[in-house]
N, C-alpha and C positions, 0 to 999 in steps of 0.2 A: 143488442145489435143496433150501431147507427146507420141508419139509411138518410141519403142524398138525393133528394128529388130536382130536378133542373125540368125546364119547361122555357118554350117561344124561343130559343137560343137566335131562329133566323139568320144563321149565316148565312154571310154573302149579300146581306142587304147594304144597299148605299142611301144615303139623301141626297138626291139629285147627282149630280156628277162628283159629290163628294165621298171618297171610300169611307165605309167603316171598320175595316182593316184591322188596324191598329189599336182600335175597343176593343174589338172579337177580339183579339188574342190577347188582349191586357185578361178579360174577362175566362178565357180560357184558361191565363193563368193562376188567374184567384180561385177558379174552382178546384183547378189539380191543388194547389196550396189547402187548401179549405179540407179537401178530402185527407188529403195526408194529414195535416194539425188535427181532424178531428178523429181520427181513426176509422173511416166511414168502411163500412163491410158491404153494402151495394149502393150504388148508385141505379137511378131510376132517371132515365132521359125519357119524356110525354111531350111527343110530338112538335109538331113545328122546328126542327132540327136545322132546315135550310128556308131561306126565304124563297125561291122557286123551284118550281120543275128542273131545271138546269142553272145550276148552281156553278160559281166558276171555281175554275180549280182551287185555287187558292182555300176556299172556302171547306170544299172537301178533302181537303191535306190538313186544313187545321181541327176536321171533326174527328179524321182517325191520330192529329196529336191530340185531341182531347181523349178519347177511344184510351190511347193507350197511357195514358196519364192516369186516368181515374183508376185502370185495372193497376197500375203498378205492378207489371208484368206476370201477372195473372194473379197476384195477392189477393183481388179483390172483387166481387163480380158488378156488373154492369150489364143495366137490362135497357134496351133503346124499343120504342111505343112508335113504329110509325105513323104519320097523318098527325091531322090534329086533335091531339090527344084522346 
């Protein structure tokens, strides 16, 4: 069984008034890629998921595309740790 551990993701974090957008999701993409090439059977997301309490949208549209990426439409499971780890 290959398991996928992911950890501090922080979405929705910027550096100063610059987004980081466009990481996250490069980032989100290499992990769904990652999962798929490796044949991973769960993924384990521990904590720090979002970099705040209120997170903007954006950020939380991109955790359930990540959500439903790793599952590969329920192929595979995934287990998410809220808080920090």
């Amino acid at each position: 069984m290959r398991l996928l551990h992911v950890s501090d993701l922080h979405l929705g974090r910027a550096l100063g008034d610059l987004s980081r957008e466009p990481e996250q999701r490069d980032l989100v993409g290499e992990l769904i890629a990652a999962a798929d090439e490796l044949a991973v059977a769960l993924t384990l997301i521990s904590g720090d998921v979002f970099d705040s309490w209120n997170p903007p949208a954006w950020a939380e549209d991109l955790f359930f595309e990540l959500l439903d990426g790793l599952a590969a439409g329920g192929q595979r499971a995934v287990a998410v740790i809220a808080g920090n780890h």
